[in-house]
N, C-alpha and C positions, 0 to 999 in steps of 0.2 A: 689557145696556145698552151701547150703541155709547161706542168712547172720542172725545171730539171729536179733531178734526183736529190743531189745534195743539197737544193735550196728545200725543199722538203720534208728532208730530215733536218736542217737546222730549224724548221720551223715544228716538226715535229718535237724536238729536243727542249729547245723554249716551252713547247705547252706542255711538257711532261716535267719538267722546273717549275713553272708557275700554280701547278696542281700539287704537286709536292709541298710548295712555298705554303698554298692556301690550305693543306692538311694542316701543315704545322703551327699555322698563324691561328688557326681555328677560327668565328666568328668573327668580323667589327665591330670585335669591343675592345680592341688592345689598350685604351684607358682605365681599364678592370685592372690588365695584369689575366682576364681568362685566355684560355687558347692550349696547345701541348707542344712543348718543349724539346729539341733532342740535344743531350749533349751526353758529356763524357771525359777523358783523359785517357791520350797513349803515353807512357812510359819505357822505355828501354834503354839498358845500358849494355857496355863491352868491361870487360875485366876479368878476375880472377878471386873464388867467392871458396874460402876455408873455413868452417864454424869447428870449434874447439874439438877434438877427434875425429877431423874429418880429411881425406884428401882435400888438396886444391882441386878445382873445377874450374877449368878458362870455358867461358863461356858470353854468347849471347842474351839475355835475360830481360825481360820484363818487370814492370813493378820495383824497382829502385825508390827513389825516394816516394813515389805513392802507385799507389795500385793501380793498373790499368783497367776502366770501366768502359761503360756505354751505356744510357738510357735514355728513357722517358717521362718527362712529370708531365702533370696541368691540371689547371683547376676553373671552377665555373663561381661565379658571383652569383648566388642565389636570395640578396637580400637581407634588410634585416640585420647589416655586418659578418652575413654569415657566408662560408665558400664550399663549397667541396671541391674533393684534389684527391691527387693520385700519382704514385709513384713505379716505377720499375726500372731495375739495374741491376749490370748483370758484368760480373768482372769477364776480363779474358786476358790470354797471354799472346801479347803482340806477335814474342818472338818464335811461336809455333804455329800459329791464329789456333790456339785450341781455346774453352770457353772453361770458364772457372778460374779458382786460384790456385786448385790441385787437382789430379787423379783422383775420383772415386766419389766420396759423401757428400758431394755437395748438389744442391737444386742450381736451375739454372738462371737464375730470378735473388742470387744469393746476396747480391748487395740491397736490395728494397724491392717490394713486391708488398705494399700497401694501399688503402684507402681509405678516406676521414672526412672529417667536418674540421674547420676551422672559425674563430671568430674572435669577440672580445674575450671570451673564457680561458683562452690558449686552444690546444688542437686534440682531438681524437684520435688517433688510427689503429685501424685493424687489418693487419697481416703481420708481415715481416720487415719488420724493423731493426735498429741499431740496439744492443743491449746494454746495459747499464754502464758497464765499462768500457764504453770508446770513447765516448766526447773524453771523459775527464783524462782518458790516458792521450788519446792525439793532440788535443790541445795545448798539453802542457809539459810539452817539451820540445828539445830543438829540434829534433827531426821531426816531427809530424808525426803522419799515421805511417810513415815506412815501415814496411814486414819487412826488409829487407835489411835497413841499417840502423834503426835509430833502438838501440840499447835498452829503452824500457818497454817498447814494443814487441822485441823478439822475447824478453824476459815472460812478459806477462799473456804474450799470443801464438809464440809460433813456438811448437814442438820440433824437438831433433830424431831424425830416423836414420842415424847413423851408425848405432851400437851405442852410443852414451846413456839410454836409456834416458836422456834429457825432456821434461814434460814440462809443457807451458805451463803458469800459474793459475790465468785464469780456465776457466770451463765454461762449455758450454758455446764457443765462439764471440766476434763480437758482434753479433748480430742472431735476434731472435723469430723463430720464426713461431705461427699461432697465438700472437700475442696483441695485446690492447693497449696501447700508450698511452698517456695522456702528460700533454707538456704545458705547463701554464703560461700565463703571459708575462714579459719581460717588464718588470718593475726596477728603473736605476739602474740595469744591468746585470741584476739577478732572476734566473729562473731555476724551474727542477722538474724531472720526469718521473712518473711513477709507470712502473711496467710489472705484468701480469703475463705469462707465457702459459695457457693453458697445456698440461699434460695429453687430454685428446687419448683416454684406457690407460696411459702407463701408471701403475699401483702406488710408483713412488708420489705422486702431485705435483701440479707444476711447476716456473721459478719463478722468482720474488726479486723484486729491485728496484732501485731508485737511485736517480743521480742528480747532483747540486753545481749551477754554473753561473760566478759571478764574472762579469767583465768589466772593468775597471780601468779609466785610461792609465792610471798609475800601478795597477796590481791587481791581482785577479785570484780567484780559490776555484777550486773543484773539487769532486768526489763522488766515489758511488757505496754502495752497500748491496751485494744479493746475496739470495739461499738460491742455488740451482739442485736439481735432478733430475733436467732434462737434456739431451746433450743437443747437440746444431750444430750444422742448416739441418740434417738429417739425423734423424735417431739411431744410437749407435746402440751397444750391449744393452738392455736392461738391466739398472739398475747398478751399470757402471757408468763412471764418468773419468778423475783422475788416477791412477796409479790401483786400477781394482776400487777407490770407494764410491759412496752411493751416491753423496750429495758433498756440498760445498758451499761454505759461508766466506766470506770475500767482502772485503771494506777496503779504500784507497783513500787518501787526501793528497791533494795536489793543490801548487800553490806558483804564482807567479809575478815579478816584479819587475818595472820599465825602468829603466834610469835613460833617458834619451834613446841613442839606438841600440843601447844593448839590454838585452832580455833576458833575467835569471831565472830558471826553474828549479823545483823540487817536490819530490812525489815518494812517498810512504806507505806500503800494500803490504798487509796480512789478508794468508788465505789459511782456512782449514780444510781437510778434506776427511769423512769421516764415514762409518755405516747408518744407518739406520734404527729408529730404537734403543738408542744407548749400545750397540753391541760395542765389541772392543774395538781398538787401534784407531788411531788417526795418520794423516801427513800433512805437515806444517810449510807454508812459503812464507818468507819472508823479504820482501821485497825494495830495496833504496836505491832514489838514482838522482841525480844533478846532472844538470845540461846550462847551456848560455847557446844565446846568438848574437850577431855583432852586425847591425848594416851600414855601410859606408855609402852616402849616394843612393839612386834610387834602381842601381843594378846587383851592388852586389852584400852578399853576406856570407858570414866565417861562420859555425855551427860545431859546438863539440859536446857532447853525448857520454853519461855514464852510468852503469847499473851495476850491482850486485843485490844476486838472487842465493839466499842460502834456506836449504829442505831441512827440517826435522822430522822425527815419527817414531814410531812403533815399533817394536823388532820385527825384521822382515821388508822394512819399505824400503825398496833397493836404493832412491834416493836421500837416504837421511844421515845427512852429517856430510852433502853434499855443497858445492857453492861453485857459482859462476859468475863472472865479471867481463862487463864487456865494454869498450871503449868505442869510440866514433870520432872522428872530424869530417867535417865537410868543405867545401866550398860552392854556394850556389851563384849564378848570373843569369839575370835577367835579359832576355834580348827582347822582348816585348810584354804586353799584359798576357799573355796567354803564352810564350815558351822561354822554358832557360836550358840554362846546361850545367849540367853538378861534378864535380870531383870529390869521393870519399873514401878514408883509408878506416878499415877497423882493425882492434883486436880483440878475441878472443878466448876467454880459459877456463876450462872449466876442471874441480879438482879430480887430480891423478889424469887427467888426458892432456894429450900434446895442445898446444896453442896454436891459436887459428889467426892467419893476417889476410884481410880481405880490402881489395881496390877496384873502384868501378869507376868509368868516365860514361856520362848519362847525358839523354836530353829525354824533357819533358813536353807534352803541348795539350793546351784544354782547348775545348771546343764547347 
């Protein structure tokens, strides 16, 4: 007897689900924790985005309160306490389905693109990883890791291409690529990463850094320290990195405190930016910011955001004697463990340019 068509294909359709299922599930041993992984987070919101000199922008956008990704991990029990694992993620933008977080220098593989050993020791990896200043800056504050809204984020990572001449503080991205981690094991709730980004011919040498994470149910500390003079995801001028200089020394401390549901932050960044060799001129950031969040219930919370970035330098550094301040509130709501929906108003200002009021109504969803 012939099978019809459509019973066929839904039987087709199952065994092409259950092949899928068992790529992902990897071997039976899901009592390891081995096997490979896909997850990710879409992001998008609707509103109207102004940063300090800039038009308003109505727009559809991506990446609101956190970046929009997509990847890969998984790892094997190989004995001994010991695992290997493996990582790759790779941002995109919802709201074009284009891949990255901008036009041009980025790899495609831009959010992790490593491989390691893990065990009692803490962990290895080698490739492209997180660089010294993410954890301590996402962590500890109310908005998270948003490139989008959250005040010490935009300060410290996302540059202006609007005429302000406006330059992020840190360098070098926050994620490094050619590099060798090494994170230890969590004692009490304290650990620290040491990271090495090899150069790979650039004459300058490569970056240098280390970051400190204590988690504490009543209070918590963070921080990092690097020397860069290599730029990321992709190498840009030789032997440029901020504002024309060659290399960059960068220290942060951040600090955080529970009083029941509400959460205080604060966070303290000096950057230098300088040549090479002792030659002349530097560019100076300096960096402050407080935040709080508030949750009522297990749906919702209130989130308000604050930095100011002031430049010094050299005669000549177009930013010096510069400052920008930037404001946030939020409101987030939970509609399950994996999606909410946010409301955020900013402001923006930066000196001698006009002031920027930015509002987005957003939904988030992990997977």
């Amino acid at each position: 007897m012939p099978i019809p068509s459509h019973s066929l294909s839904r039987r087709l359709s199952a065994a092409a689900l259950a092949a899928l299922g068992t790529l992902l599930a990897g071997p039976a041993c899901a009592s390891t924790g081995d096997g490979v992984t896909l997850s990710g987070l879409i992001d998008a919101y609707v509103g109207a985005v102004r940063a300090s000199g800039s038009p308003r922008l109505k727009a559809v956008n991506s990446g609101g309160l956190s970046t929009s990704w997509w990847g890969l991990e998984g790892r094997e029990t190989l004995g001994a306490g010991l695992r290997a694992e493996f990582k790759l993620g790779a941002y995109l933008r919802n709201d074009s389905g284009a891949a990255g977080r901008f036009n041009g220098n980025e790899s495609f593989f831009s959010r992790n693109a490593y491989i390691g050993l893990a065990g009692d020791f803490g962990s290895l990896r080698l490739g492209r990883d997180g660089a010294p200043n993410f954890l301590p800056t996402a962590l500890f504050n109310a908005f998270g890791d948003s490139f989008a809204f959250s005040p010490l984020v935009l300060h410290a990572n996302v540059p202006l291409y609007n005429g302000t001449g406006w330059e992020s503080v840190n360098a070098a991205d926050t994620g490094w690529s050619n590099q060798i981690r090494y994170t230890t094991p969590t004692l009490d709730g304290l650990s620290g990463n040491l990271h090495y980004q090899f150069a790979e011919g650039a004459a300058s040498g490569g970056n240098q850094g280390a970051s400190l994470l204590y988690k504490g149910e009543r209070w918590g500390l963070g921080g990092f320290v690097h020397r860069v003079r290599v730029d990321n995801p992709l190498p840009g001028t030789p032997g440029k990195l901020k504002l024309g200089f060659a290399q960059q020394q960068a220290w942060m401390i951040s600090a955080r405190a529970s009083l029941g549901p509400l959460q205080l932050y604060a966070n303290h960044q000096q950057a230098r930016n300088s040549q090479l060799q002792a030659q002349a001129g530097e560019a100076c950031a300096r960096t402050w910011s407080l935040s709080a969040d508030y949750a009522w219930g297990p749906s919702h919370k209130l989130m308000a955001a604050w930095a100011r970035t002031r430049w010094t330098g050299s005669s000549g550094v177009p930013l010096a004697g510069s400052q920008r301040e930037t404001l946030s509130l939020g409101y987030d709501h939970s509609l399950s463990q994996r999606s909410d929906v946010y409301l955020v108003l900013m402001d923006d200002k930066i000196t001698a340019r006009s002031s920027g009021q930015s509002y987005a109504l957003g939904l988030r969803h992990r997977f």
